[in-house]
N, C-alpha and C positions, 0 to 999 in steps of 0.2 A: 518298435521296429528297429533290429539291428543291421550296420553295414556288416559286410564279408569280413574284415578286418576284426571284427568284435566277436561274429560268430565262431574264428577261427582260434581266439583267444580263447573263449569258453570252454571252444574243444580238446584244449591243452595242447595245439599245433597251428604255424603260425606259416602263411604262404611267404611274406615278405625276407628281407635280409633278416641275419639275426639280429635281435636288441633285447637287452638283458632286461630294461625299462619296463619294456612288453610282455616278452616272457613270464618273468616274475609272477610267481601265487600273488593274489591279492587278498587272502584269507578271507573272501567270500564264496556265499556258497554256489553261487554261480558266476563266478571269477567276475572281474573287472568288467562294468560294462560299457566304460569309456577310456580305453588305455591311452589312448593319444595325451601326449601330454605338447601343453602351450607352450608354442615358442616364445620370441619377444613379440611386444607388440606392432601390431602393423599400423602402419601412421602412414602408407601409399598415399590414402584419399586425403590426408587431412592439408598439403599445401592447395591441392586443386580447390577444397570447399574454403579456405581461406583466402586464397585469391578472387574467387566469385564473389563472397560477402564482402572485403573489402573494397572491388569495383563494383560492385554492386550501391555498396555505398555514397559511394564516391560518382556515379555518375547521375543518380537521381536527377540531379540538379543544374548537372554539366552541361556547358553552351554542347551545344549538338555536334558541332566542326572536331570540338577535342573528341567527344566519343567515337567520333566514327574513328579518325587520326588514330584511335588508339586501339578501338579493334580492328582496323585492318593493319597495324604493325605487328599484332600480339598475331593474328592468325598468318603470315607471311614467316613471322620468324619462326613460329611451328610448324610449317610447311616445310622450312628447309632444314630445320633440324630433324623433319622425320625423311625427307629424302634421303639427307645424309646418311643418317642412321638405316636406313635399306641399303641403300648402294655398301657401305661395309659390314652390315652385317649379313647382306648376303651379295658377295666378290663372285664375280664371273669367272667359271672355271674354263679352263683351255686341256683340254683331252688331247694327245699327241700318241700316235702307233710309238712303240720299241721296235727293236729290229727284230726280236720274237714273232712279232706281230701282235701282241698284247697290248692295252691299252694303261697308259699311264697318265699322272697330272701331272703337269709344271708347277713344280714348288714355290717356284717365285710367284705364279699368279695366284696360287691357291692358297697362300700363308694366311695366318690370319694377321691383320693391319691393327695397327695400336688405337684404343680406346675397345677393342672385341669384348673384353673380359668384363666391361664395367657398360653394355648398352645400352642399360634403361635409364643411364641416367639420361641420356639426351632424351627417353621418351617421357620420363616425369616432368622435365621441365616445359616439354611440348605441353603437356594434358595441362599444367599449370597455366600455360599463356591459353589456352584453348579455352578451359573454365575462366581465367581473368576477362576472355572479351566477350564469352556468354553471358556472362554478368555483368557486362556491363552494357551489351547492347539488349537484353531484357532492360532492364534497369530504365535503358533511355525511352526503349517502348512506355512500358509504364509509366514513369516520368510526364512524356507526352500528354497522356490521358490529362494533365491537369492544364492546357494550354490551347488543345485545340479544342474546333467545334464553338457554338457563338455562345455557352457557358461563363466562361471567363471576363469576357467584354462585358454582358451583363451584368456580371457581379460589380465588378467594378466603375460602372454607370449607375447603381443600386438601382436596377430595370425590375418592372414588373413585369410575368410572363404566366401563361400556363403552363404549369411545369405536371410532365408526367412521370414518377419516379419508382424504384424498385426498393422496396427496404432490403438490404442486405445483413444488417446487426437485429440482433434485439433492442428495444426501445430501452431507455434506464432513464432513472432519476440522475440530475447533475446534484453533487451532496450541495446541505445549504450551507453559506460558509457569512462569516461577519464580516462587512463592511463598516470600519467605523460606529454607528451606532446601530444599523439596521442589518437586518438578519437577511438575506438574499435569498428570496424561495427558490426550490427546487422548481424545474422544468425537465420535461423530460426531452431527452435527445438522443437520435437515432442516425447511424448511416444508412446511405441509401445512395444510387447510382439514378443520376438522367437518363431516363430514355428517348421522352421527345420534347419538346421545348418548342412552346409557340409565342414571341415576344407580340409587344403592341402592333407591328406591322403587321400580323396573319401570319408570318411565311414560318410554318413548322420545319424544324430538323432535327435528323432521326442520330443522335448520341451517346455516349457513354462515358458520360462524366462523375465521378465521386463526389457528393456534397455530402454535407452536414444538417441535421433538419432539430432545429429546435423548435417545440411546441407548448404553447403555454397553457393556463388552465381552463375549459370553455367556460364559459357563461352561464351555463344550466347547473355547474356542478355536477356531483355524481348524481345520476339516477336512478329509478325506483330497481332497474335491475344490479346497483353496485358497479356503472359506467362499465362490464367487461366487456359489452357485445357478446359478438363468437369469436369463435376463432377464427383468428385473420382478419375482423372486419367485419361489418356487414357489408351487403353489398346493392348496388342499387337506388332505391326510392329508400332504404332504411339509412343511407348516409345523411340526411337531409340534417340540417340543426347541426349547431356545435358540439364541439366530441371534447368529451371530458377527459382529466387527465389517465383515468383508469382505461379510458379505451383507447388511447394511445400507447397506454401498457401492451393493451390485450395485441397490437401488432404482431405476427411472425413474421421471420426474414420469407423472401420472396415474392410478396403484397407486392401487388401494383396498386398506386392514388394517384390519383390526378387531383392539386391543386393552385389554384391560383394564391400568390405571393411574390413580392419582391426578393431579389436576388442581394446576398452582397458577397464583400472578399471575407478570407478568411483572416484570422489573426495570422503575424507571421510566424508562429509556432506551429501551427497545424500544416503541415508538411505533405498530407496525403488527401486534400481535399479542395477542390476548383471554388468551392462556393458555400454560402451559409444559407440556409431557408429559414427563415424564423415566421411559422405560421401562429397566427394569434388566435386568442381563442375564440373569439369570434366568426374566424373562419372554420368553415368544415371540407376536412377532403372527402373525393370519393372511391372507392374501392373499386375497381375494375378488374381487376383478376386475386382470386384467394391463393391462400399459400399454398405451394405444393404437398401433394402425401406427404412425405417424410416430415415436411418441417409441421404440417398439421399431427401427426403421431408424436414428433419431438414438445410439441406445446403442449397436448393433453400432457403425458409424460411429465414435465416441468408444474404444468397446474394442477397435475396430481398428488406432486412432492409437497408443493406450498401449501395446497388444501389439508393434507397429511400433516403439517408441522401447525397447523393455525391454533391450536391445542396446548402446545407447549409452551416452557418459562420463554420470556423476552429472548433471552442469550440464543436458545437451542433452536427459537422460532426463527430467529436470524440468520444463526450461523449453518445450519443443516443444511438446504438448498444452495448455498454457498462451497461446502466441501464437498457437496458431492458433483453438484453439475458448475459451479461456479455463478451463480444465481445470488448476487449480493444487495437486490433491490431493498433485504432487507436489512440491512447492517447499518447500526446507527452511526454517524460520523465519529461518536466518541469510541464506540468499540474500535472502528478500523481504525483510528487514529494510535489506540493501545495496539494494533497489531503490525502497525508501521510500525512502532519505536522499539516494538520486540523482534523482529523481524521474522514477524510468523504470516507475513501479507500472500507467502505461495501458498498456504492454505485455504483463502478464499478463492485465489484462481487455480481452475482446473490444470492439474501439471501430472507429468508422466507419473508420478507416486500412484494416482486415481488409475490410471489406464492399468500400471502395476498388480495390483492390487484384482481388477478385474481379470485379467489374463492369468493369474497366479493361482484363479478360484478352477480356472477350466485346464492349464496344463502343468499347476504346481511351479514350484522352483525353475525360472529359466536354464538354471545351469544343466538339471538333472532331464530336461523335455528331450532327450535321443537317446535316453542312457535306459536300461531294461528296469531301473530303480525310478522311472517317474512316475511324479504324484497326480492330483489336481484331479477335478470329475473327468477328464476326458479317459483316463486310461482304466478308471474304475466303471465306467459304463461301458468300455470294450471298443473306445471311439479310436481307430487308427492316425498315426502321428499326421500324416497328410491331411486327411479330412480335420484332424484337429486344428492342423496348422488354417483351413478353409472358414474355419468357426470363427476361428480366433480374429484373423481377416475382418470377418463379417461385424464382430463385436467393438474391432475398433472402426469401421467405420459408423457403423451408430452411436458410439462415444462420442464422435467428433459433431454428428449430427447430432445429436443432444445437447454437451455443452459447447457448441460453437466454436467455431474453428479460431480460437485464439491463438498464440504464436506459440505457450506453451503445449497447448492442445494437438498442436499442428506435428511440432518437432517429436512431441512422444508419441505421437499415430505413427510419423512417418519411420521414426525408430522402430517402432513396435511388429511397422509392416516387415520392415525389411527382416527382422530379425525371426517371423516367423516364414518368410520366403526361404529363410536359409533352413529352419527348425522341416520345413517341410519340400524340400529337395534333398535332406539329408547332407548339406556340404558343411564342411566346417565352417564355425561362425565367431563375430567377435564384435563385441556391439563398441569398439573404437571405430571400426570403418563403417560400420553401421549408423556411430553417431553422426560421421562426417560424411556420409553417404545421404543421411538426411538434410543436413544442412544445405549443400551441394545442391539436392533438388529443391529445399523449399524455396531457396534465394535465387533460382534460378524462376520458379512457378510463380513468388510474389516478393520482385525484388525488396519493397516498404519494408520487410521483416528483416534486413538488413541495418536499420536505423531503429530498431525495436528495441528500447530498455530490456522489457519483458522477456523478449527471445534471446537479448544475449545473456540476460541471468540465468534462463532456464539452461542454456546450451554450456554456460560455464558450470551450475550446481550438478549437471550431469555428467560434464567431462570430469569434474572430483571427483564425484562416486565412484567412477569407473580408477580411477588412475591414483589419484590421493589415496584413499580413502580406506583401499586394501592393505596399501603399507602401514600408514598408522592405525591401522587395526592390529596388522600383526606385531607393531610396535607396543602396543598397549599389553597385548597378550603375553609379549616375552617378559612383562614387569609383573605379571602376575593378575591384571587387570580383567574379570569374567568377559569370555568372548561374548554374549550376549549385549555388554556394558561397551567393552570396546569396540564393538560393531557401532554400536549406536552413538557412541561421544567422537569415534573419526566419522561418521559420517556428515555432523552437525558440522563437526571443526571444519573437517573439506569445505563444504561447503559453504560457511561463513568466511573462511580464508577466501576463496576466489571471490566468491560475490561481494565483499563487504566496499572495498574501494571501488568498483561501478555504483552500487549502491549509495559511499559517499560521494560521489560525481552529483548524484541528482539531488540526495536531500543534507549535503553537507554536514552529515551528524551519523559517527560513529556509535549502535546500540552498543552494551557491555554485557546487555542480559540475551543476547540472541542464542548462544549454545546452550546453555541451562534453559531457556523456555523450551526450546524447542525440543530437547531431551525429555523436559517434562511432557511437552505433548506430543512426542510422538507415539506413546504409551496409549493414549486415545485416537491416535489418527485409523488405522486398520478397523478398529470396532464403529467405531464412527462412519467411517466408508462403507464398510460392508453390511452395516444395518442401513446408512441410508442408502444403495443402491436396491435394497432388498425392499425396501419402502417406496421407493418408485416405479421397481416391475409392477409390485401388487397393488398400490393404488387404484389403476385402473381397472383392476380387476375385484378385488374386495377391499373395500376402505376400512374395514372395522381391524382389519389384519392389519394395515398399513400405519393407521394409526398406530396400533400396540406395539409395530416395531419402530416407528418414529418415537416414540415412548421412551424406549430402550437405545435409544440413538440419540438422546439427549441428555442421559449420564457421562459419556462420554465427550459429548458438544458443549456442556455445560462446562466441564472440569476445562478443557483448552480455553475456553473465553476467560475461564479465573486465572489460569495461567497468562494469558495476554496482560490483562487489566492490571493483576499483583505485580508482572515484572514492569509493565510502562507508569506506574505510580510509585516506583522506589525512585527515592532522590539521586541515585549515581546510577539508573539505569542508559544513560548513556553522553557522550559528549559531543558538543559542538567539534566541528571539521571544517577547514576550510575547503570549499566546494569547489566544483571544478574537475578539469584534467588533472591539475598541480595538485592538487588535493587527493584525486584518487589515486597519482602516483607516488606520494606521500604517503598512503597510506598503505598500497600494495611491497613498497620497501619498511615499514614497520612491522608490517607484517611478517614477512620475510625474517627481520632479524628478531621478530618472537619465534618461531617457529626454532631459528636455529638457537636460541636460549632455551626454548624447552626443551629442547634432544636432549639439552644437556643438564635442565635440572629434573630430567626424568629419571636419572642417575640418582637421585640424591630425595630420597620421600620426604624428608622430614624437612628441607629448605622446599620441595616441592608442595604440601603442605603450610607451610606458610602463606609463602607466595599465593595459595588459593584464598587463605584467611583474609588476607590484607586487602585481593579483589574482593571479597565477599564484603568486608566490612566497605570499602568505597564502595561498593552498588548500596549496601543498606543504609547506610550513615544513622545509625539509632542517634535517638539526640542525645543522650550523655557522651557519647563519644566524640559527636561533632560537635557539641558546649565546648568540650574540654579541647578538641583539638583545635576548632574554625570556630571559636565563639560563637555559634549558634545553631539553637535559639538562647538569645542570651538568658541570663538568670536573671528575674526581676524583671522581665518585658511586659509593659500592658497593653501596649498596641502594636500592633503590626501592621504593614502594609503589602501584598502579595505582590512581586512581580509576573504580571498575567498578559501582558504583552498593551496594547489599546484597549485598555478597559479599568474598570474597578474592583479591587475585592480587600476589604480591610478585614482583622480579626482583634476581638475586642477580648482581654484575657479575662478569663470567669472562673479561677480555679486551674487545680492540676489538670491537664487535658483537656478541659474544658475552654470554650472560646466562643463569645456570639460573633458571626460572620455577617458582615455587613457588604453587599455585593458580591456576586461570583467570577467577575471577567466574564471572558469572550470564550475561555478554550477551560473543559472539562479535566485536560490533563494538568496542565498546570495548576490550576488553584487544587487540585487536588494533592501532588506533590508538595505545595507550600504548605498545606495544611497540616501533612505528614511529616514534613520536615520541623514545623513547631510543638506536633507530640499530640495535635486537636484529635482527640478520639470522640467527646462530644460535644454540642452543639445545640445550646439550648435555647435558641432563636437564630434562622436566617432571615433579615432585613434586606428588602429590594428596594433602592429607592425610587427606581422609578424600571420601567419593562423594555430600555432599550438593549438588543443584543449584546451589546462589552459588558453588559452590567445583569444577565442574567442567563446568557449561553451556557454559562459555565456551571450550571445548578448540581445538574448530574452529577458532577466529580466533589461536590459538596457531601453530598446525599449519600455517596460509593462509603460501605463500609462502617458509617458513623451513625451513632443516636443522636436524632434531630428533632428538637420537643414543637417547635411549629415553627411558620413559615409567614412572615408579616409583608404586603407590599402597602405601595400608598394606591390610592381610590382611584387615579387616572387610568385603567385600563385601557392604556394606547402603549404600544401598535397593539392591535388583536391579537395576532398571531403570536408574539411572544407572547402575552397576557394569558391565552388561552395553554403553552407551552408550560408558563409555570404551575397553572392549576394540574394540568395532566401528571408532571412530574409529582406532585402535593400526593395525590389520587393514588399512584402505582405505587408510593410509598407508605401511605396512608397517615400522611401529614397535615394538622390543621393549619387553615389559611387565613389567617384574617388582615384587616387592615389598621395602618397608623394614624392614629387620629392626633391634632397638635393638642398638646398639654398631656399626653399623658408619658406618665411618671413607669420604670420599671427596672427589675436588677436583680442580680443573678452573683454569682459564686460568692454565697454567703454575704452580700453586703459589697464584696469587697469591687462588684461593678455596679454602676446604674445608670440611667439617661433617661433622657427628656427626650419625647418629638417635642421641633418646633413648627415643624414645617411639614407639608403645607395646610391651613387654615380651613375651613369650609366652604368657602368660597375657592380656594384654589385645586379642590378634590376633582372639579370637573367643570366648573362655571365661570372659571377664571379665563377672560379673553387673554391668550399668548400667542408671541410670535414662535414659540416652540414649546405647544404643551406639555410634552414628558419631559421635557427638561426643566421647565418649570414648576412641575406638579413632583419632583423628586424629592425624597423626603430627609428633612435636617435634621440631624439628631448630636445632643451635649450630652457626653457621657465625660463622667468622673468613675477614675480607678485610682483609690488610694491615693486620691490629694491632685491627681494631674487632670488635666482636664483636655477633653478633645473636642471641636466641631468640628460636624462631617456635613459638608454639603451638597454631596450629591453632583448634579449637573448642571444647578442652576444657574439661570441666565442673569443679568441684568436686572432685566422689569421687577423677576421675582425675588433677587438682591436687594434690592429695595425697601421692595413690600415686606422683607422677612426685618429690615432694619425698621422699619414701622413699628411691629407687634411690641408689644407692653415687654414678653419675655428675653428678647436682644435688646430692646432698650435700657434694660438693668441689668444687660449682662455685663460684667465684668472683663478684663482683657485676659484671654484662653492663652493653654501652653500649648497647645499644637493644633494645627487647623490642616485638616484636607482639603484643599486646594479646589473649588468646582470647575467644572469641565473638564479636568486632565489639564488645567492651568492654559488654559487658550488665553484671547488676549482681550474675551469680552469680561472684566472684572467690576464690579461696582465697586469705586477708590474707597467711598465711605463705609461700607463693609471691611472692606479691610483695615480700614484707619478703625473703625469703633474693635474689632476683635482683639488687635493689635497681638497676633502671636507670636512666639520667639519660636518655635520650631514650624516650617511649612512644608508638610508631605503634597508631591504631587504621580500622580499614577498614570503614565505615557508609556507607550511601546517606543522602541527601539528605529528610529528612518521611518517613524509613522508619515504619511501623506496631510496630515495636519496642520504640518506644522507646532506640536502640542509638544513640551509648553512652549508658549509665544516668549522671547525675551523680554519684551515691555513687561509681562506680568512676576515675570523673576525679579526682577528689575527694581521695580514696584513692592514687591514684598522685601525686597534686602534692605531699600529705601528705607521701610517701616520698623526696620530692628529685627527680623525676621533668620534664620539660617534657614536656608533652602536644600532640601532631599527630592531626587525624583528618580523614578524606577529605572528608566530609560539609560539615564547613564551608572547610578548606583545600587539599581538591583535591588531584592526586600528589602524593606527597612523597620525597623522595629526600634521603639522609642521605650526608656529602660526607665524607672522611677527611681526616686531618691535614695529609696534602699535595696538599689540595683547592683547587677555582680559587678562582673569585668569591664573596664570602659573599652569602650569599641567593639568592632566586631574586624571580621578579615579585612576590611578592608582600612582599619585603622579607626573608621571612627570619629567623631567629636562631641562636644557636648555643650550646653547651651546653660546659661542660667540668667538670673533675673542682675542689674546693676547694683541693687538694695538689699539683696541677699533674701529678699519674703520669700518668692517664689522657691517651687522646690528645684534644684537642680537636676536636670534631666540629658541623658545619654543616649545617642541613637549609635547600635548597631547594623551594617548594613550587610549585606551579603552579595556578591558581586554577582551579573548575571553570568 
């Protein structure tokens, strides 16, 4: 559908003034079908939607006195500055006879009065104070919600009540993360709103309060139907019995339950919520009303997708339900973890790209949807721009109903609507007022999104695209750079320039690899998106389809997850920041003067060219280079110790590449990087010495990549859950598992490693009374590399310090040239253990402001006492002990080195590596 304006162009006659712009042949065959050409940009709306979001912000929280104070100033001074602005922009005329008898005006009255020529500005600045106290007396409404009503009191009395509640979120798993030694299970946790609240005294009241509702595992476990239920819930006499965690999955938003539980406050980070419910498994709630239609169609929908991917590798099983509806119950901690530090995390939540992408299938290219050249099925099946524009409507609101009204979700519906409101009244459109036309009403609709991480990155990666992103495109292009290419590397750049210092605001660490991932995968993102959405229509329809295409939607889901994993396991993919405000503005002025250094080494290919070589080589750091330049991994290293943060992970040298790994730490990415950073390609024994989380979380990132000839723990399988954790990983990689018995003998790169168990005995496999079995049941092991010699002890306590200075094989041992430290050097040490080892070098393996206290000073103390030099991660990062016919002394950080008084021993060098 063309305006008059377009029609008359075609015709080769134009009704308006002349313009040459217009006129002009456009050497098509049915001339121009959008002559209009854009002016500058229009930025009207963007001080009003700035002013909302910022009082918006700002009032959350505000004593109530200031808010009002402030919206009734902001609407008073608007008031009079629109009076104003009436009274002179439109002056009272005085009509007087002539002596003709004709009518004339009085010039003096009718002049126009200074400020005439410039009106609006008085009315901008009104609409700005108008939106600043809109937002802010929403804000204080909402706000509200967390204060009144007998909600709050409750909490904060930790009252028990029956509570009647609406789930509002989908249920999800909380990731499981390390404490110290122990692994913290998942629970699942859901929002949800009070409706009616009846405490100990009887007296019910009718509310709407925001809480928080965590739910633990029930009691019965899954059962014989896979814990789903139905959907929504059962309801009735089928609630009865504790509900497992799968059937607190199976929840959809708008469930009403009534349970009884205690109430409490929330942490004081959680900003948007009156109260915490944390129901136990034991309890069972009951269902009183099912989810409505839509959200019942949007949960088929969603368990049609899941059910569709159940089939494919790990990665694609994971990651598919996640790009396309935002659906991440399945994404393993260590994936997401590699897609934070790549900063590829907007791809598992649903962002205008998805919406994009969908609207782009039905009306083609936004630019081209009014012009007589558009694409997309609607114009191929004859469907008029209006009605189209009514589809498209339609399509993002069940977008939003499917992947849930997240903040990103919310801002590109709301975009999307407006832009197709414009597409289908025909007016001229421009998705900057449109951006800020969304903003304006979502902050006004739900102030919270104000204080939204999420929503202010999505609102800044979109105002690049729109504003950046075209200029250095067409920058790229005047250098000779293929528009396809250039499209694609300003659009990453944009958008990692604005977002990257809010980004360092929260996780105080600048990635280096975020333009390059992301370039590599946006190659797959389109293919990926539109086979899984094309697997979600038809699931529900024919599964044998759906599957074939979730099939083919996992070559491309597959390849982005290697993309994440390869760039978050290179050693210079990113740097520590200091976090914060000062930090993100720190970094948004760094930014700033790269941006104006490139303009100018964009002049110059060959200093341009470098300059990429030199980032390239610091994200990679191959180990020759960083031998040679940052002494490490030194020449001649046989032991190493990984900086893994609160945990363990040693690597014992077995050859070129080769390395047996004794512990994996707490975190999959780290000991992964340390391993890469020493050149470990294989790995021909991993040793666990005992199953607590700092000491076997990290397997995965062991495992990522590398030949792994088997997999030893000791016999105490305690905790379970990790226990059962390391078998499963064994299993998906098809690694043998066996265990370490004391006395036996083994060794690997040629001779040139071997060691002893010592520890622990048969009696200490599992029948050993302790005040802390897995740490006692952790397994000791004497390894000799080329003359130097190590014990490693694991975590043990005391009792079993002891007990291991009893056995026949420490009592003839000799005094060792470097001992790992048990416990991460706490301050429970058995003295005569350490007086019989008597080391001269003492590794110990502590995080960094751990809660610990690790290591204790008495035990540092205590070992320096003994003749001992003391290394610990904590303040000196890897550490890697070099033998006698070792390279360079030191390592970056300078270094020292240790030897015997009598010259027997051999002389040994540790290099460290700063964190």
């Amino acid at each position: 559908m063309r305006s008059r304006r377009q029609t008359a162009v075609v015709s080769g006659a134009s009704t308006g003034p002349p313009d040459a712009a217009v006129r002009a042949p456009s050497g098509r065959r049915l001339g121009d079908a959008h002559p209009c050409q854009e002016g500058p940009l229009d930025l009207r709306l963007v001080p009003p939607a700035l002013a909302a979001w910022g009082t918006a912000a700002l009032a959350l929280d505000a004593p109530p006195r200031w808010v009002i104070a402030a919206v009734v100033v902001c609407v008073v001074v608007a008031a009079v500055m629109l009076v104003t602005w009436t009274v002179r922009a439109h002056p009272v005329r005085t009509v007087r006879a002539d002596a003709a008898g004709g009518a004339r005006q009085d010039a003096s009255e009718g002049a126009q009065v200074p400020g005439w020529r410039q009106p609006w500005r008085r009315v901008s600045v009104a609409a700005v104070l108008l939106c600043a106290a809109a937002g802010a007396g929403s804000a204080a409404l909402h706000g509200a919600d967390l204060y009144r009503g007998p909600v709050p009191a409750l909490a904060r009395h930790y009252a028990e009540a029956e509570i009647e509640l609406e789930v509002t979120s989908d249920p999800r798993l909380t990731r499981p993360r390390v404490t110290g030694a122990h692994a913290v299970p998942p629970s699942v946790m859901l929002e949800a709103e009070i409706i009616r609240v009846t405490p100990a005294d009887g007296k019910t009241s009718v509310t709407r309060t925001p809480v928080l509702v965590f739910a633990g595992e029930g009691e019965e476990g899954e059962r014989a139907d896979g814990g789903r239920g139905r959907e929504g819930g059962a309801g009735g006499e089928d609630s009865a019995g504790p509900w497992s965690r799968a059937r607190w999955l199976a929840l959809l938003p708008s469930t009403r339950l009534r349970v009884r539980t205690a109430l409490a406050p929330p942490l004081p980070e959680s900003d948007r919520v009156a109260a915490v419910l944390r129901v136990e498994g034991g309890q069972a709630p009951r269902v009183i009303e099912t989810p409505s239609g839509p959200q019942r169609l949007a949960g088929r929908l969603r368990g049609g997708l899941r059910e569709a991917t159940d089939g494919l590798p790990p990665d694609a099983r994971a990651l598919l339900p996640g790009l396309v509806v935002g659906d991440t119950s399945r994404v393993p901690p260590e994936l997401e973890e590699a897609f934070r530090a790549t900063d590829l995390t907007h791809l598992l939540a649903v962002s205008g790209a998805n919406l994009t992408i969908v609207l782009a299938l039905l009306i083609g290219p936004p630019g081209l949807a009014q012009r007589a050249e558009r694409r997309g099925l609607a114009p191929r099946l004859g469907i008029p721009l209006r009605a189209t524009a009514l589809i498209g409507g339609a399509l993002t609101l069940g977008f939003v109903i499917v992947c849930r009204p997240d903040p990103s979700v919310l801002r590109a519906a709301a975009c999307g609507l407006i832009a197709l409101l414009a597409i289908g009244t025909g007016r001229r459109r421009s998705l900057i007022p449109a951006l800020a036309a969304a903003v304006l009403l979502l902050v006004l609709y739900d102030p919270w999104l104000a204080r939204s991480p999420g929503f202010l990155l999505s609102v800044l990666a979109t105002g690049a695209l729109l504003t950046l992103a075209p200029r250095w495109s067409a920058a790229f292009q005047r250098r000779r750079v293929p528009p396809r290419l250039a499209e694609a590397l300003a659009a990453a750049a944009a958008a990692q320039a604005v977002c990257a210092p809010v980004v360092a605001v929260i996780a105080a660490r600048v990635s280096l690899v975020a333009v390059p991932c992301n370039l590599l995968a946006e190659v797959a993102v389109v293919p990926a998106t539109v086979l899984g959405f094309a697997t979600l229509a038809t699931a529900p329809l024919v599964m044998p389809v759906a599957k074939c295409l979730a099939w083919c939607a996992s070559w491309p889901t597959s390849w982005i997850a290697d993309i994440a994993r390869t760039g978050a396991a290179l050693p210079g993919s990113g740097v520590d920041w200091p976090g914060g405000w000062r930090g993100g503005l720190l970094l948004a002025l760094a930014t700033v003067g790269v941006v104006l250094v490139g303009r100018k080494l964009l002049r110059h290919p060959w200093l341009s060219a470098a300059c990429a070589l030199l980032l390239l080589l610091a994200i990679v750091q191959p180990p020759p280079l960083t031998r040679v330049i940052a002494g490490w991994p030194p020449a001649g290293w046989r032991f190493a110790m990984c900086d893994v943060g609160q945990g363990d992970a040693t690597v014992l040298a077995a050859g070129d590449g080769a390395g047996v790994v004794v512990d994996a730490g707490p975190d999959p990415v780290l000991v992964d990087r340390c391993l890469r950073s020493l050149g470990v390609t294989r790995v021909p024994l991993v040793l666990l010495t005992h199953f607590h989380a700092d000491h076997v979380a990290g397997l995965p990132g062991v495992l990522r990549g590398r030949s792994v000839g088997a997999i030893q723990t000791t016999g105490y399988q305690d905790p379970p859950a990790q226990a059962r954790f390391v078998r499963e990983q064994a299993a998906a990689h098809r690694i043998p598992v066996s265990r370490a018995v004391a006395g036996e003998r083994r060794r690997a790169g040629g001779g040139a490693l071997d060691w002893q168990v010592l520890w622990p005995t048969a009696e200490g496999s599992g029948r050993m009374p302790a005040p802390d079995g897995p740490n006692d049941a952790s397994v000791t092991l004497l390894a000799r590399a080329r003359g130097v010699t190590l014990l490693l002890l694991g975590d043990l306590e005391p009792p079993a310090q002891r007990a291991l200075l009893r056995t026949p094989a420490v009592a003839a041992l000799p005094p060792v040239d470097v001992l790992k430290v048990a416990h991460h050097g706490s301050a429970y040490q058995d003295p005569g253990l350490l007086r019989r080892t008597a080391p001269r070098l003492a590794l110990i393996s502590a995080g960094r402001d751990n809660s610990y206290g690790h290591p204790a000073p008495r035990t540092v103390a205590a070992l320096r006492a003994g003749g001992a030099e003391v290394f610990r991660t904590d303040t000196d990062g890897s550490i890697a002990v070099i033998g006698p016919t070792g390279g360079p002394t030191g390592g970056p950080s300078g270094g020292s080195a240790a030897g015997s008084a009598d010259g027997a021993a051999p002389v040994l060098e540790v290099a460290t590596r700063p964190p």
